[in-house]
C-alpha positions, 0 to 999 in steps of 0.5 A, a space after each residue: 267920703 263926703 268933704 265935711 270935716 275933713 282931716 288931714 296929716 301932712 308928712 314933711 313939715 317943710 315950705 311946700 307942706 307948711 303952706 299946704 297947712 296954713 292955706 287948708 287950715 279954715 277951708 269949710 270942711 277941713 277939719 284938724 290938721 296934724 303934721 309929721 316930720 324927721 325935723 321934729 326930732 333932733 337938735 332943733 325939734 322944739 323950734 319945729 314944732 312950735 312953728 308948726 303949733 303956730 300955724 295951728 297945726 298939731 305936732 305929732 309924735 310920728 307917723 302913726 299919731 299924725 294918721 291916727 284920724 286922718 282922712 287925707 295924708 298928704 306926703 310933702 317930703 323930698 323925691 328920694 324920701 317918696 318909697 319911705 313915707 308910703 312905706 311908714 304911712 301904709 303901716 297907719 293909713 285908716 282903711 279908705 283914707 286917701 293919700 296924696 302923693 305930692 312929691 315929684 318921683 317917675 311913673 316907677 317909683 309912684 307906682 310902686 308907693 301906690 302899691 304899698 298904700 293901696 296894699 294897706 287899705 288906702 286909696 293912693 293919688 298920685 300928683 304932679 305939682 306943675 310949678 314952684 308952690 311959693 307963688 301960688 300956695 294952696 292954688 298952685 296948679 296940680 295934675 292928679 292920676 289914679 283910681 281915685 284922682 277925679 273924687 279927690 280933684 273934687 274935694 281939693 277944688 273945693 277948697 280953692 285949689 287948682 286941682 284937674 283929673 288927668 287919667 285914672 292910670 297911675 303914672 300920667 301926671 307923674 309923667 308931664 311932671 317929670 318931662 316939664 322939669 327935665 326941661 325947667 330944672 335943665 333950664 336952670 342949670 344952664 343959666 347958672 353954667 352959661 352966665 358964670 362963664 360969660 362973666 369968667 370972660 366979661 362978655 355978659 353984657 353981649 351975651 344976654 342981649 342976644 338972648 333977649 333978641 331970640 326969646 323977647 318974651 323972657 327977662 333974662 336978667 330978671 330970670 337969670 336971678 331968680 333962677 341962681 335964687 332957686 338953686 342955691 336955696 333949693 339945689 338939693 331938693 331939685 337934684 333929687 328930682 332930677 334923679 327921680 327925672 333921669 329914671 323916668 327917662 330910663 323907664 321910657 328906654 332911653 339913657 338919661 345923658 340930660 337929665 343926669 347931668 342936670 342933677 349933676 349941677 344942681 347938686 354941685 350947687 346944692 353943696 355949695 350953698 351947703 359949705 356956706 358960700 352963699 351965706 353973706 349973699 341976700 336971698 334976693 341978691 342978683 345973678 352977677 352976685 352969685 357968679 362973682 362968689 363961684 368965680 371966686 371959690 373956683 380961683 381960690 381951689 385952683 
């Protein structure tokens, strides 16, 4: 497969696959794109789908009419909907038709949507997608693994992406992934625990200053916003990678005592935020901001 007119499926129309969209869209050799997603049907599909339209990219009727054409599908869905797109897409994927994996899974379960893909005639590429995509769009520095990852790698980086070849073994990058974001995500979670107890206390100002005097290199002001910002708009979609990270950690042997209570917290945050507790916050409020509401939930039910 050569890249000239190239086209492409997205399955999951949300942030990261609409910027994966509108970023290809007018690449030299990108041909048309079709996108698929559950939110296409249902209360709200309409405004879905005109979205996507507006972006330029076709709304398809569901999987089959969005592989239809395609050369490259490109899954962008959620951790624990990663078995379930290779299980629909392998039942449309046109023979010798790459599929890349997006989605932030363990070595196990990317194994196992490669073996369904791979299965059906397609050539399946797995990808650990290293840092938050919003910054960077289409740029956004990916590790690829498989069979068929250096020819992908090849093809996406012609059309400005950031795309390197890790190991032909499926698992390697799906691997550095996950063990980056036990360490991120976990991150996360420990800010939002530790600052909302300090200001329980009133002790923050005394608190962050020590931790700028160990770790000079970080605003932790600054990332502590950011981190609280993340969450909450985006906990659920990081607790489902954390479970996909705990079963990475239960592949390599070990019992995921981290890992799961990481995805405990940032699921606790993701319901929150799913109550509404946040709604009368601005997406880019401060870290006080988001304490002060959670310190009050937790007055209010105690």
């Amino acid at each position: 497969m050569n890249n000239i007119n190239i086209n492409i499926a997205i399955i999951g129309y949300g942030e990261v696959g609409g910027i994966f969209a509108r970023g290809l869209l007018g690449q030299s050799g990108v041909g048309a794109i079709s996108a698929w997603d559950l939110l296409f049907d249902g209360q709200g599909a309409q405004e879905k789908k005109d979205n996507a339209k507006d972006d330029g990219v076709k709304a398809a009727s569901g999987v089959a009419e969005a592989c239809a054409d395609a050369d490259l599908v490109i899954s962008a869905v959620t951790a624990s909907n990663t078995l379930a797109v290779a299980q629909a897409v392998m039942k449309h994927i046109r023979p010798g038709a790459l599929f890349l994996d997006l989605n932030s899974a363990s070595p196990g379960t990317k194994r196992k949507a490669a073996a369904l893909i791979d299965g059906a005639g397609g050539q399946y590429v797995e990808a650990g997608v290293m840092t938050s995509v919003p910054p960077y769009g289409i740029r956004v520095p990916m590790l690829l693994g498989g069979a068929r990852a250096a020819q992908l790698a090849a093809m996406l980086s012609n059309w400005g992406m950031d795309a390197k070849p890790v190991s032909d073994q499926l698992g390697v990058a799906s691997a550095i992934k996950m063990c980056r974001s036990v360490m991120i995500k976990g991150l996360e979670a420990l800010v939002i625990e530790s600052y909302t107890t300090a200001r329980a206390y009133g002790v923050e100002d005394h608190v962050l200053p020590t931790l700028q005097e160990t770790f000079p290199s970080i605003d932790w002001t600054r990332q502590g916003s950011y981190f609280f910002t993340r969450v909450v708009q985006h906990g659920k979609r990081r607790a489902e990678e954390m479970r996909e990270s705990a079963n990475t950690v239960l592949e390599a042997g070990f019992k995921p005592f981290m890992t799961s209570a990481i995805a405990g917290k940032q699921q606790w945050v993701a319901d929150k935020a799913r109550e509404g507790l946040f709604a009368d916050l601005a997406k880019d409020a401060n870290w006080k901001e988001f304490a002060d509401v959670l310190l009050a939930d937790a007055r209010k039910a105690s």
